[in-house]
N, C-alpha and C positions, 0 to 999 in steps of 0.2 A: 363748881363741879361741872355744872351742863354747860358752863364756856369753855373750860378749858378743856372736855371733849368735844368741843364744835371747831375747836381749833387743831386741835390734832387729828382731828376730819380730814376737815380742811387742807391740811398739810399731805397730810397721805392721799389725798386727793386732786391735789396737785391744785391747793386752789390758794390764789393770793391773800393780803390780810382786807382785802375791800367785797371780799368772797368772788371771784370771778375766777372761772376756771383756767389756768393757764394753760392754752393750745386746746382748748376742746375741738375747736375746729379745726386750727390748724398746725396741728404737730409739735412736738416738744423741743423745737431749734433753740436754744440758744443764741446770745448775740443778738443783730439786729434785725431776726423776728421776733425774738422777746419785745425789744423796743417797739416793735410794730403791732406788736397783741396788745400791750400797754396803750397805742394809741386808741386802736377798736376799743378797747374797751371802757376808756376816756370817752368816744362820742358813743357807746350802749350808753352809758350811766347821763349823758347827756337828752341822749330821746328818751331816756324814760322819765328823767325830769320834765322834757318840755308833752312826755304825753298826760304824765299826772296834774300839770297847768292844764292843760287842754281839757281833761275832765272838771276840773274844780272851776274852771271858767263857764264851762256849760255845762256845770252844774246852779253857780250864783247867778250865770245868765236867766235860767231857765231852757236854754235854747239846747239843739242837737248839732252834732260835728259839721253837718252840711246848711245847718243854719248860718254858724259863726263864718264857715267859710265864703258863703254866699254875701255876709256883710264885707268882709275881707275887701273880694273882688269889688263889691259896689266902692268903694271907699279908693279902689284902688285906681277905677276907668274914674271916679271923678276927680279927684286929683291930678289925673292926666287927661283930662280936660275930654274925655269920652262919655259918650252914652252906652248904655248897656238893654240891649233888647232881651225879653226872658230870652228865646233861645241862645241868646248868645253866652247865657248866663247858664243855661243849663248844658250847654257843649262843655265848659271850663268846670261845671260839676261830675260830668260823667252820668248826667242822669236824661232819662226821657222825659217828654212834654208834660205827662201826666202826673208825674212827681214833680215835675217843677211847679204845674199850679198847683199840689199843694202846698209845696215849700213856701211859693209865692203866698198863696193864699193865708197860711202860716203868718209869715213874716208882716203882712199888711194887718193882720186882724191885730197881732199884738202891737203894732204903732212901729217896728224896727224901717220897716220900707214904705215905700207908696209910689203905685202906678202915676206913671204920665204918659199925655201923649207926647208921641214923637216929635223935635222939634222941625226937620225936613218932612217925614215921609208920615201924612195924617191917618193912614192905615195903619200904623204901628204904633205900639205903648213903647215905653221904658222905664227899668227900675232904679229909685234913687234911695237911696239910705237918708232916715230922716235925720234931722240934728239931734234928736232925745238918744238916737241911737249909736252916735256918733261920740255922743257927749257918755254914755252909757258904758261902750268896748274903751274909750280914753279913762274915763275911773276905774273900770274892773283890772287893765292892764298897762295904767300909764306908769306905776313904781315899778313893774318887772323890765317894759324895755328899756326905765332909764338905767336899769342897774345891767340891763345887757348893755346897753350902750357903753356904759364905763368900764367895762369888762374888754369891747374891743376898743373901745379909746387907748386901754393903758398897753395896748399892743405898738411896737415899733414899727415904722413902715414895712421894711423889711418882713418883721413878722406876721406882718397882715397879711404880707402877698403871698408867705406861705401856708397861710391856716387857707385863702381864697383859693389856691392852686390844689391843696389839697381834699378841700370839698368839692371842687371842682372837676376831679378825676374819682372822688365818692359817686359823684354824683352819676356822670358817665358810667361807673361798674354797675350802679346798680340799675340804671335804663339799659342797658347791653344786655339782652334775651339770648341765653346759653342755647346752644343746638342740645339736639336728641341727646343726652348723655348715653353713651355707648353702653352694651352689656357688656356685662365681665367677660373677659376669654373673646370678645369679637374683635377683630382686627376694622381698626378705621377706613372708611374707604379710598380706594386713591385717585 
């Protein structure tokens, strides 16, 4: 009974069978805006999957959003053959000096990182991600990226270059900071 009025909700609601609103945002066109509401809403249902990973992973970490992200980065400058100085670590965070020693601080006490010095410049530390931690984020998420991985494997070239092109101009929409939105009734200036 309470499904099949969640359904007929739904419907007069103008909401698909995956419950997404059709055109909430943007308008009831038909056609290939449909298809393109269709896509948004493919990658909504997407980030909210990869934001529910993202909690259950720092949740079994133990760790918080800017922890995991912080191992990320370290894992990523050593790989590419980089050192990583806290500030430079805490520029790519968005955060100030004083949240970074305690992230840093954070991070060393549970064993995930460890201070060195600097290999040129002896005035300077840098942080390295230890191997327990290394070996730690590869257990907690080694089966999710192989199953991402065969996910875009089974894409045709072709196909790749349009899911990259078109996260690629997602990506651009959403770094593109709108002007003032006009009031109503005001005419734009010329």
């Amino acid at each position: 009974m309470l499904v099949k009025r969640a359904l007929r909700l739904s419907k007069e609601c103008g909401m698909d069978s995956e419950g997404h609103a059709k055109g909430y945002w943007y308008g009831k066109d038909p056609g290939q805006k449909a298809i393109a509401i269709d896509v948004l809403n493919a990658l909504r249902d997407y980030r909210a999957s990869e934001q529910a990973m993202r909690r259950r992973t720092r949740s079994s970490m133990g760790m918080g959003e800017k922890d995991l992200l912080a191992l990320r980065y370290l894992f990523e400058a050593e790989a590419a053959g980089k050192v990583m100085k806290p500030k430079d670590l805490g520029d790519k965070l968005g955060i100030t000096s004083a949240s970074m020693t305690t992230l840093i601080d954070r991070l060393v006490e549970s064993g995930h990182i460890r201070r060195e010095p600097h290999p040129t410049d002896r005035r300077a530390l840098i942080l390295k991600a230890t191997p327990g931690s290394d070996q730690e984020v590869r257990h907690t998420l080694g089966g999710m990226h192989r199953r991402m991985l065969d996910a875009a494997c089974a894409l045709s070239p072709d196909e790749s270059q349009v899911v990259v092109n078109f996260l690629q101009h997602m990506r651009e929409a959403l770094d593109t900071i709108d002007e003032e939105p006009e009031a109503p009734g005001q005419t734009p200036p010329s």
